[in-house]
C-alpha positions as CSV (number, residue, x, y, z in Angstrom):
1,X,67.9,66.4,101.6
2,X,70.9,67.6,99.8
3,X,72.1,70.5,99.5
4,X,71.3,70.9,95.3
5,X,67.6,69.7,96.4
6,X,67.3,72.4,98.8
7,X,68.5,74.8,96.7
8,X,65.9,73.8,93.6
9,X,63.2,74.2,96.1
10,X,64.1,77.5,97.7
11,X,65.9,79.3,95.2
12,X,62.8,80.5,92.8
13,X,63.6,83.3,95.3
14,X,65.0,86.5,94.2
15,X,68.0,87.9,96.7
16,X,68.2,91.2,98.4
17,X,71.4,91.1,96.8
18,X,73.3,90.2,93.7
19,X,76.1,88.4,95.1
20,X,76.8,87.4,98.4
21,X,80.7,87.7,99.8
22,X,83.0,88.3,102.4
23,X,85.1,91.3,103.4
24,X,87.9,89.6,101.3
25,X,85.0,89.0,98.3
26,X,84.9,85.0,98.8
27,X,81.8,84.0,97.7
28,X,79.2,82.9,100.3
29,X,76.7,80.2,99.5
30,X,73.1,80.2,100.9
31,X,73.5,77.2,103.0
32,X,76.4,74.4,103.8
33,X,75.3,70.6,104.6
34,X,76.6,67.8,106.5
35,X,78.4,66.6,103.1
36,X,80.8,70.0,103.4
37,X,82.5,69.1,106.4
38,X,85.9,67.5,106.4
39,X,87.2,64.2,108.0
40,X,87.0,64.2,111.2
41,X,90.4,63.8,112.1
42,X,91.2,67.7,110.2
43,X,88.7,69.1,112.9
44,X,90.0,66.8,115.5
45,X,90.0,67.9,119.5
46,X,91.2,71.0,121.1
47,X,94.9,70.5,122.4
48,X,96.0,67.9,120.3
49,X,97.3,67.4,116.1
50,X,96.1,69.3,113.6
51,X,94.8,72.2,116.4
52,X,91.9,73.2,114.0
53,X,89.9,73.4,117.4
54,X,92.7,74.8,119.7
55,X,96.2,74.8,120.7
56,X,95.1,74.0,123.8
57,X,92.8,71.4,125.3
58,X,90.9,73.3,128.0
59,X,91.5,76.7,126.9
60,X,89.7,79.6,128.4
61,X,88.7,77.5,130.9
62,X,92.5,77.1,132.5
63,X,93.2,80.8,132.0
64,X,91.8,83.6,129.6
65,X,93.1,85.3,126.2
66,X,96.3,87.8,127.5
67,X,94.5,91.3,127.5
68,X,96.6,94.1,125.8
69,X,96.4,97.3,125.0
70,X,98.5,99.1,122.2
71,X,100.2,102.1,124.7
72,X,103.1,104.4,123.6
73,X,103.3,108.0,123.2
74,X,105.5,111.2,124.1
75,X,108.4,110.0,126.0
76,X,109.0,107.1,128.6
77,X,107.6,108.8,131.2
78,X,104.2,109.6,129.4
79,X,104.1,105.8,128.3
80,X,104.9,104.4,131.9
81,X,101.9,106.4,133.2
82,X,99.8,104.9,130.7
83,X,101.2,101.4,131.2
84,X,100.4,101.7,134.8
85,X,97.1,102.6,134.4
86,X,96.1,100.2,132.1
87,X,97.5,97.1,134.7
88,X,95.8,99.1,137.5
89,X,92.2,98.6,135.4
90,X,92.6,95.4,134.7
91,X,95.5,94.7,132.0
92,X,97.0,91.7,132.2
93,X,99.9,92.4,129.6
94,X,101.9,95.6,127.9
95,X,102.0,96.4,124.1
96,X,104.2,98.9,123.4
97,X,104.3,101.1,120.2
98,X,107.3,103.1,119.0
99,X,107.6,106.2,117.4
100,X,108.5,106.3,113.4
101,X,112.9,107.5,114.5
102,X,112.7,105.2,117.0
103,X,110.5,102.1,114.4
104,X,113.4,103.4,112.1
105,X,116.8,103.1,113.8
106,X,117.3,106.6,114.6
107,X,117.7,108.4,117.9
108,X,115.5,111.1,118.7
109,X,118.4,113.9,117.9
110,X,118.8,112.8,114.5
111,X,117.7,115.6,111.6
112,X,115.2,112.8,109.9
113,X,113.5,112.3,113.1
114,X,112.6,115.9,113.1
115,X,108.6,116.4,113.9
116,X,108.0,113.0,114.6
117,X,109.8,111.9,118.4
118,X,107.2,110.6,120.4
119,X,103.9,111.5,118.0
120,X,103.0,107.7,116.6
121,X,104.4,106.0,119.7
122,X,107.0,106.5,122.4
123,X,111.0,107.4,121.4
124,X,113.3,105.1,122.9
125,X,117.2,106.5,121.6
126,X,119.0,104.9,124.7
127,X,119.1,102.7,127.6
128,X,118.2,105.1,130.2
129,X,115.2,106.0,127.8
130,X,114.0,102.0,128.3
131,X,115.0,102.2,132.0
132,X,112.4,104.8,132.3
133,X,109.6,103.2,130.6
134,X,109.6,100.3,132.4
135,X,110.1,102.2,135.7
136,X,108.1,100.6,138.6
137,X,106.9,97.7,136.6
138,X,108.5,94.1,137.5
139,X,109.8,92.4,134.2
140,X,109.1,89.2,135.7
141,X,105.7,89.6,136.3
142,X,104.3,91.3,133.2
143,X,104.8,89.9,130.2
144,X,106.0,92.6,127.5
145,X,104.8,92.9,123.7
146,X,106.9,95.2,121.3
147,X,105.9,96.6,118.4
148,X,109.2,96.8,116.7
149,X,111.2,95.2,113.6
150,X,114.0,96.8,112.1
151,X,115.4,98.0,115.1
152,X,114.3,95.0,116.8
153,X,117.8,93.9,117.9
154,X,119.0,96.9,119.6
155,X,115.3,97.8,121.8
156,X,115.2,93.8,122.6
157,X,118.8,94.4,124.1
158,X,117.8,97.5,126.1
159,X,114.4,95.3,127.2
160,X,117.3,92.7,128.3
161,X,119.9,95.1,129.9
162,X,117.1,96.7,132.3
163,X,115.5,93.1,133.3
164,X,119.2,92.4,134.0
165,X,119.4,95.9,136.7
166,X,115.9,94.7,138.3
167,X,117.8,91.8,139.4
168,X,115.4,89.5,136.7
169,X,117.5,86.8,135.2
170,X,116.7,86.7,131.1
171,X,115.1,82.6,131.7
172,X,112.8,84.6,133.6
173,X,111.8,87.6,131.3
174,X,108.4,86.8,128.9
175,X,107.6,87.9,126.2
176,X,106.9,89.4,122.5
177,X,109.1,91.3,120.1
178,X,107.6,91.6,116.6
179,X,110.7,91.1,114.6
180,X,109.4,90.3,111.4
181,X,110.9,91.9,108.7
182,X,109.8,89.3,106.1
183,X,106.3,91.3,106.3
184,X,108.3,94.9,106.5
185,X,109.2,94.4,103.2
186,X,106.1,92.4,101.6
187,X,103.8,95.2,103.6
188,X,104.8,98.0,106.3
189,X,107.5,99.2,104.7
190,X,110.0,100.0,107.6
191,X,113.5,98.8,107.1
192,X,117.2,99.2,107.4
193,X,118.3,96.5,105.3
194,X,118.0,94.2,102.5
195,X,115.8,90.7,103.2
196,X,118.6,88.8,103.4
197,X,120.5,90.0,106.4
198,X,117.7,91.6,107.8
199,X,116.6,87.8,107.9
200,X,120.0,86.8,109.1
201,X,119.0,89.2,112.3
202,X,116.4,87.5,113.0
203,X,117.4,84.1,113.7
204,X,120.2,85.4,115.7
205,X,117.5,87.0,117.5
206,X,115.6,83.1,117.8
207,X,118.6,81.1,118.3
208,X,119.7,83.6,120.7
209,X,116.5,83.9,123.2
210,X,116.4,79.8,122.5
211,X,119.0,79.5,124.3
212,X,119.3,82.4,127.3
213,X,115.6,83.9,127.3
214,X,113.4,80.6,126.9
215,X,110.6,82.5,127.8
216,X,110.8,84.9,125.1
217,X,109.4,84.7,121.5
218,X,111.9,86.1,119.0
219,X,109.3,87.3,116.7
220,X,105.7,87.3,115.8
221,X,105.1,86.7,112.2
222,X,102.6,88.9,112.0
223,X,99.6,88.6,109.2
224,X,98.3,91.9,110.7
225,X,100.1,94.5,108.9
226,X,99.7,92.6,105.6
227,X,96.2,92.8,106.1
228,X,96.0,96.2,106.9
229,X,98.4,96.8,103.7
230,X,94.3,95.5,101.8
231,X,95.4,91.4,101.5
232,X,92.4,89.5,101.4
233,X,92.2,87.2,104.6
234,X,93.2,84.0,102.1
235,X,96.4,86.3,101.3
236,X,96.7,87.5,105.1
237,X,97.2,83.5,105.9
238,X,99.3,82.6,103.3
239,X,101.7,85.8,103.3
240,X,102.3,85.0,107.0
241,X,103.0,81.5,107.1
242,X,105.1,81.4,103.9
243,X,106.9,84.0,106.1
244,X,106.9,81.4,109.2
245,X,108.5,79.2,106.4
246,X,111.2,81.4,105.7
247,X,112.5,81.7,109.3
248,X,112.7,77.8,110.1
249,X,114.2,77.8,107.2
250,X,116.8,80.2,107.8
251,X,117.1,78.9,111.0
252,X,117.6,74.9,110.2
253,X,120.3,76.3,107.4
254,X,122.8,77.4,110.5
255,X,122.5,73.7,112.3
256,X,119.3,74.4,115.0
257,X,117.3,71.3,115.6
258,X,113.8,72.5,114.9
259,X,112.3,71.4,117.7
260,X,114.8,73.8,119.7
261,X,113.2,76.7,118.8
262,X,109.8,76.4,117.0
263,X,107.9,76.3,119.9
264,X,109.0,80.3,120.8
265,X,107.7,81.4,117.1
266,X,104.5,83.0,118.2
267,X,102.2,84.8,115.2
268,X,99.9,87.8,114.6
269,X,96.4,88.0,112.5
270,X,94.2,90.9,111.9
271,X,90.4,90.4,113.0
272,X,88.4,92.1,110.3
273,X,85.0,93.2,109.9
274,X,83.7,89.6,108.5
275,X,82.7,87.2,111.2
276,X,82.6,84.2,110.4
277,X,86.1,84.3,107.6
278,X,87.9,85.6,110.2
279,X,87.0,82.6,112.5
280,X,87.6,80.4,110.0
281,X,91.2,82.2,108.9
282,X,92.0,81.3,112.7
283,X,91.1,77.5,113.0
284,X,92.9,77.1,109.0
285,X,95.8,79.2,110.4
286,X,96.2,76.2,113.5
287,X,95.4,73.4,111.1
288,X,98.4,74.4,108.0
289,X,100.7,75.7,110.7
290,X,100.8,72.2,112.3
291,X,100.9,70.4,108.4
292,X,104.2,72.2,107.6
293,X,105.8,72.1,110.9
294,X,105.5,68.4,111.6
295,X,105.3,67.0,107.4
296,X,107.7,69.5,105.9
297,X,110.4,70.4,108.5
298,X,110.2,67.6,110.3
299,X,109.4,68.9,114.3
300,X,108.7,65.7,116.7
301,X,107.4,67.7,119.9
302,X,103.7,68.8,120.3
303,X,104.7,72.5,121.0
304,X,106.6,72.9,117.7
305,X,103.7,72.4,115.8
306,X,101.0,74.6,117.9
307,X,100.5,77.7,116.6
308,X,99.8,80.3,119.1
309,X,98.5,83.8,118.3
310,X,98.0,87.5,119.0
311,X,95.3,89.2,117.7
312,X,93.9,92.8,117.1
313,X,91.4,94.2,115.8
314,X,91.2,95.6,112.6
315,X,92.7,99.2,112.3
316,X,91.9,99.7,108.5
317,X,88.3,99.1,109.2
318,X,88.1,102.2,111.7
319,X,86.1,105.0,110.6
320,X,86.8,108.6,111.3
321,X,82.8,109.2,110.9
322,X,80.6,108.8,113.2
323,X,84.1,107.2,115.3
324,X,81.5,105.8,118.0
325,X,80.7,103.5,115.6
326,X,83.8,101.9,116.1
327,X,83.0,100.7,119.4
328,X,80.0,97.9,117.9
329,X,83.5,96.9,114.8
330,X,85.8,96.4,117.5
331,X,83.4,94.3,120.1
332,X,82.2,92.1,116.4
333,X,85.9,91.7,115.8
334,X,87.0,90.8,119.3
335,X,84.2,88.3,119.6
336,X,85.4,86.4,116.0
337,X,88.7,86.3,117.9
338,X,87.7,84.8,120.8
339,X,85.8,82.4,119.2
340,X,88.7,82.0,116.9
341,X,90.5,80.8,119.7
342,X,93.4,83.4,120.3
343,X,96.3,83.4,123.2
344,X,96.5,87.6,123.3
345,X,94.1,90.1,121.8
346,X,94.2,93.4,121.1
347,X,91.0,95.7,121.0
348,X,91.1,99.2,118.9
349,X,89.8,102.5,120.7
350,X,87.5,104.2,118.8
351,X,89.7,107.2,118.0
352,X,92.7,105.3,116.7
353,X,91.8,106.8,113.3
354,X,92.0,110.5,114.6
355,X,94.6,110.2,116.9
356,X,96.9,108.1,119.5
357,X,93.7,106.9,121.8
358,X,92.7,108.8,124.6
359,X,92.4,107.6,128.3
360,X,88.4,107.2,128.2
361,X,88.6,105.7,124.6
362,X,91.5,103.2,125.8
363,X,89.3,101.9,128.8
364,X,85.8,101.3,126.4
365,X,88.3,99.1,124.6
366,X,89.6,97.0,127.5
367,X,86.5,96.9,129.6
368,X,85.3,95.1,126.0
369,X,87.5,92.5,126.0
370,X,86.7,92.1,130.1
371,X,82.7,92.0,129.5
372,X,83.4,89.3,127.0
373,X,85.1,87.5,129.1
374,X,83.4,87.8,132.3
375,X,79.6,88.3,131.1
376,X,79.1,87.0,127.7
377,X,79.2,83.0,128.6
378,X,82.0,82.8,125.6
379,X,85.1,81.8,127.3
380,X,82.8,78.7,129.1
381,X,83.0,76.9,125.7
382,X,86.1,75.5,123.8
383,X,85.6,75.9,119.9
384,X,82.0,76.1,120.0
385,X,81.8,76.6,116.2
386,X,83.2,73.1,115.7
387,X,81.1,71.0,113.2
388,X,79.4,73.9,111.9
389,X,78.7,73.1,108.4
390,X,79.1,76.7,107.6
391,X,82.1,77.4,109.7
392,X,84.0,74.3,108.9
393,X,83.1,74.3,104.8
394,X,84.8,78.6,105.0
395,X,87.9,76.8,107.4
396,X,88.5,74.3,104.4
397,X,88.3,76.7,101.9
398,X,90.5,79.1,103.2
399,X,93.0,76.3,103.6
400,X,93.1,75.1,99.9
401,X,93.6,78.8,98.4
402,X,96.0,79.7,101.4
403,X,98.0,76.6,100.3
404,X,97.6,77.2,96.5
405,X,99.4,80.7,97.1
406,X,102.5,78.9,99.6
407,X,102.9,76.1,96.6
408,X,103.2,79.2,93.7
409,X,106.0,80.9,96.7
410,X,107.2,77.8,96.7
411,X,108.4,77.2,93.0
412,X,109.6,80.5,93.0
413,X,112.3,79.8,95.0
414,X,111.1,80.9,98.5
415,X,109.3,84.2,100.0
416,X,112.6,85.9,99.7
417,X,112.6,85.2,96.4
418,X,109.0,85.9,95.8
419,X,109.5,89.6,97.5
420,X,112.3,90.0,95.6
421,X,110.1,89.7,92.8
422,X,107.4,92.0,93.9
423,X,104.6,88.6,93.8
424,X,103.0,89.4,97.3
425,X,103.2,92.9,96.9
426,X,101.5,93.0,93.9
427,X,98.9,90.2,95.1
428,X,98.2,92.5,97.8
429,X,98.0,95.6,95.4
430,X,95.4,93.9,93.3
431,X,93.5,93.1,96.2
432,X,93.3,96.3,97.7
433,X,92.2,97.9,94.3
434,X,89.2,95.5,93.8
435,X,87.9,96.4,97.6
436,X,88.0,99.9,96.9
437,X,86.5,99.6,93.6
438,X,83.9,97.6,95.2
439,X,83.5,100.5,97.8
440,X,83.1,102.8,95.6
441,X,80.4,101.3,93.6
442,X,78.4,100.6,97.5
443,X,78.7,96.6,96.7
444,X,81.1,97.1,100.0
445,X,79.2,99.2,103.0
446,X,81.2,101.2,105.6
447,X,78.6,102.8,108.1
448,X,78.5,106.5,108.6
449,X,81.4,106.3,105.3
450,X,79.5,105.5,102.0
451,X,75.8,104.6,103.9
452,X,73.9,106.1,106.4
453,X,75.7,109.3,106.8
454,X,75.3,112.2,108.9
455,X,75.4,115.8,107.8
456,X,77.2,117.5,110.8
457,X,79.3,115.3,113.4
458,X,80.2,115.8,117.1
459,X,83.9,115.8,117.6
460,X,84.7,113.3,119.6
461,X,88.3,114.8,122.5
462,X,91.6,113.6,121.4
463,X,95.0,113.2,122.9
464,X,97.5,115.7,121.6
465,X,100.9,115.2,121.9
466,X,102.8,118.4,123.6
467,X,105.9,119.8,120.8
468,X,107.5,120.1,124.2
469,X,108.2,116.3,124.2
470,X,110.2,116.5,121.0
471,X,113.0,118.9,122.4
472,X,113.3,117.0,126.2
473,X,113.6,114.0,124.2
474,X,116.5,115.3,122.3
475,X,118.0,116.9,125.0
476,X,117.9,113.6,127.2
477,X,119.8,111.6,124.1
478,X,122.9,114.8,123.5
479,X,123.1,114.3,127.2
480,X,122.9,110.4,127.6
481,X,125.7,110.8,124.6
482,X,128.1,113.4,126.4
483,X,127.7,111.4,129.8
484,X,128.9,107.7,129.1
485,X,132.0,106.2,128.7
486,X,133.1,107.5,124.8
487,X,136.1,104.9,124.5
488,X,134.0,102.5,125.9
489,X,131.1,103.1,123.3
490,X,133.1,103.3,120.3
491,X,134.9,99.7,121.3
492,X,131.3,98.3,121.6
493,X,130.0,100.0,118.6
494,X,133.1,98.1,116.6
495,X,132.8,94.6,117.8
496,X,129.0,94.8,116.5
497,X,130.1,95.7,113.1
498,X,133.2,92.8,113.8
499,X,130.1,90.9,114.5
500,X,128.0,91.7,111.2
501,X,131.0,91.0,109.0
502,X,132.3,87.7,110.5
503,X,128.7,86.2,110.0
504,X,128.7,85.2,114.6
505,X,125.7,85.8,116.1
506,X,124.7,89.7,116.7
507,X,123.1,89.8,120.0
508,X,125.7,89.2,122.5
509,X,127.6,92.1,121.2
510,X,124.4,94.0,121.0
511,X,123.8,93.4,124.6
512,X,127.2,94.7,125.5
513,X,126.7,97.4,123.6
514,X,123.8,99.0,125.0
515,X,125.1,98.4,128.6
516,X,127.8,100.9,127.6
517,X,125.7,103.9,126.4
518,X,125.5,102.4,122.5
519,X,122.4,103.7,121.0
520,X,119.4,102.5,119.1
521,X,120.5,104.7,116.2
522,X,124.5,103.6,116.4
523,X,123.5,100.2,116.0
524,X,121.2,100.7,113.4
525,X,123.6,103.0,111.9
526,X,126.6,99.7,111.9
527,X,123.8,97.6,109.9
528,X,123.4,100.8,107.6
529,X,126.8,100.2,106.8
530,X,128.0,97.0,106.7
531,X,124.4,95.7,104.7
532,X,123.5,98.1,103.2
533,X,120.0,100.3,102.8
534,X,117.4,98.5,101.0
535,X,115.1,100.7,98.5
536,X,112.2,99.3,97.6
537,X,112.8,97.8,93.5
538,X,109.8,99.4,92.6
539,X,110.9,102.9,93.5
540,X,114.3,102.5,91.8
């Protein structure tokens, strides 16, 4: 029977609804048949060309997804206690979030970082602040993901310069640093910059680690924060790897053979609300990744075209009613990541939306990654969806809209050029006005938020972040500054702007900077200067 005749037969039926869609408002049809799925060479095997199934062939079945959970708050000694914890229960790799000064490129005595040091994440001003944060834990052991992009250069060279005084040599550091500034200014809006040397940054940073840090990825073009910005998941996928685009390309211009460093570019999706797109978005992501890394640029070796990917759940679908709630979104979500087939995954606490997550809240998170991985019977399978008409038909069509969007990007001239014209932001815009509208009308349900509400609600306990913190933190950095070496630091400061203006490679003198007292904000403060500041052209 085809799937017209079924249709005829079954569809005197009225609907419960008017129209069926995802999260993103892609229509869903009834049914899909054997005659939706693609060739068979697009689905493929696990481990091998196009990846639709996998980037690896056994998968969970060698060794599980990375389990992380987002920690950062107060000062470096708050956060170490946390990151402790967390690998004492069970964690098997650190994400670290930064506070706003710190996300910023300024030090935690600056006047703009006033009433913010420590309250979104944990300040890091100087060396002797990373020191601390990592105190105890061995940097060749744990594996290290940093939430970080403007600023990238400078925490990345701390990260470095404290492996170094463990005794760990950098081949043997591993790691994530987010570093994509591409999606800072198409998205989360934290800068120092304008694209084009902030892009310059980082493929220093890539052809850098490439060479002296092999197990490091340089950034982590990262679909998550456009997401969360209200991108459909068909924008979500194209945004990022038109962004992925622009780095290999930036990269090939200066003379790198592709296949030096592609296989270190490491991404970052969002895992909404809607199950079975958000699968989907995962097995297109593998499939087009591996298209334009071994059709357009080029790359010969298997590991340049695998995509490999961290995950978290989705932030912007937490609810600050009925917050419990949040605990069923975040296990859906996790579950259409695993079965998505991710590398790292990141699960929400249900208070995220009131505050930094407590303790309690923190472990409910990971222990639901654990019971998925340990109880559920998931990890046993690689790509179970495969040959699902349903699942296959949604993978194919998110592919041919995510590559209609990269082919407009591309006769504009490139992403930069497509930023520079405001064409993803106002994609994204558009996108994120049509959800709420659909909110607000109920055609889009938010438990506990627009259905099925409560009239009085529990409070759930928070973490609360001590005022305290601010002034030790501020304290530490006037001190840290009066301490080191001031001839020394100044010299340092001015080969890094020697190296912004001659056009070498910024890290080495990065790296020698920091080892001599140079601080997150003096760097930041040299790119300030010799780039420029970038202000948004929509706010001009």
């Amino acid at each position: 029977m085809t799937k017209r005749e079924w249709l005829q037969r079954t569809y005197p039926t009225k609907e419960r609804l008017s129209r069926f869609s995802t999260v993103s408002d892609m229509e869903i049809d009834p049914i899909y048949m054997a005659d939706e799925l693609p060739a068979a060479e697009d689905i493929g095997v696990p481990g091998e060309y196009p990846f639709t199934r996998g980037p690896y062939g056994t998968m969970y079945r060698t060794r599980l997804w990375s389990m992380r959970q987002f920690a950062g708050f107060g000062g470096p000694d708050d956060t170490n206690r946390r990151f402790k914890y967390l690998l004492e229960h069970g964690q098997t790799g650190l994400s670290t979030a930064f506070d706003m000064p710190t996300l910023m490129g300024y030090d935690a005595d600056h006047p703009r970082s006033l009433g913010e040091v420590g309250r979104e994440g944990v300040s890091v001003s100087t060396l002797e602040d990373m020191q601390r944060l990592f105190d105890g834990i061995p940097l060749d052991q744990v594996t290290t993901s940093m939430t970080v992009n403007c600023s990238a250069s400078a925490i990345l060279a701390m990260y470095f310069a404290v492996a170094e005084r463990q005794g760990v040599p950098l081949e043997k550091v591993g790691g994530t640093i987010q570093n994509d500034m591409l999606k800072e200014f198409i998205a989360q809006r934290e800068w120092i910059c304008p694209p084009e040397p902030s892009v310059r940054i980082v493929a220093d940073m890539i052809e850098f680690t490439s060479k002296h840090a092999p197990r490091w990825h340089a950034v982590s073009i990262s679909g998550y924060h456009i997401r969360e910005a209200g991108s459909t998941a068909i924008q979500e996928l194209a945004f990022t790897l038109a962004d992925g685009i622009g780095y290999v390309e930036a990269c090939v211009r200066r003379g790198l053979d592709v296949d030096s460093f592609a296989p270190r570019l490491s991404f970052f999706f969002d895992v909404h609300n809607d199950f079975f797109e958000e699968i989907a978005k995962l097995r297109a992501a593998r499939r087009m990744w591996a298209k334009i890394m071994k059709e357009r640029f080029g790359a010969k070796q298997p590991e340049s075209w695998r995509l490999r990917t961290h995950a978290q759940t989705a932030g912007v679908s937490l609810t600050a009613q009925q917050p419990t709630n949040n605990v069923v979104r975040v296990t859906v979500q996790a579950l259409a990541a695993v079965l998505g087939g991710v590398q790292s995954l990141h699960t929400n606490s249900m208070d995220e939306t009131l505050a930094l997550p407590s303790e309690e809240a923190v472990m409910v998170a990971l222990r639901t990654q654990q019971i998925l991985a340990e109880e559920s019977g998931v990890a046993n399978l690689i790509d179970p969806l495969a040959g699902s008409y349903a699942v296959e038909a949604l993978t194919g069509k998110i592919e041919r809209e995510a590559w209609a969007y990269i082919e407009r990007i591309d006769r504009m001239g490139g992403i930069v050029k497509a930023i520079d014209l405001g064409y993803p932001q106002k994609e994204i815009g558009e996108a994120a006005y049509r959800f709420q509208r659909a909110f607000d009308r109920g055609d889009k349900v938010m438990v506990g938020v627009n259905k099925y509400q409560v009239p009085e609600e529990r409070p759930i306990p928070i973490l609360k972040i001590d005022p305290e913190i601010e002034k030790q933190q501020c304290e530490r950095v006037r001190a840290w500054k009066k301490s080191r070496n001031a001839a020394e630091a100044r010299a340092a400061t001015l080969r890094v702007r020697e190296a912004c203006e001659s056009g070498e490679n910024v890290m080495p003198p990065i790296l020698a900077a920091v080892k001599k007292g140079v601080t997150v904000g003096e760097v930041s403060d040299v790119f300030r200067e010799i780039f420029g500041e970038y202000r948004d052209p929509a706010w001009v």
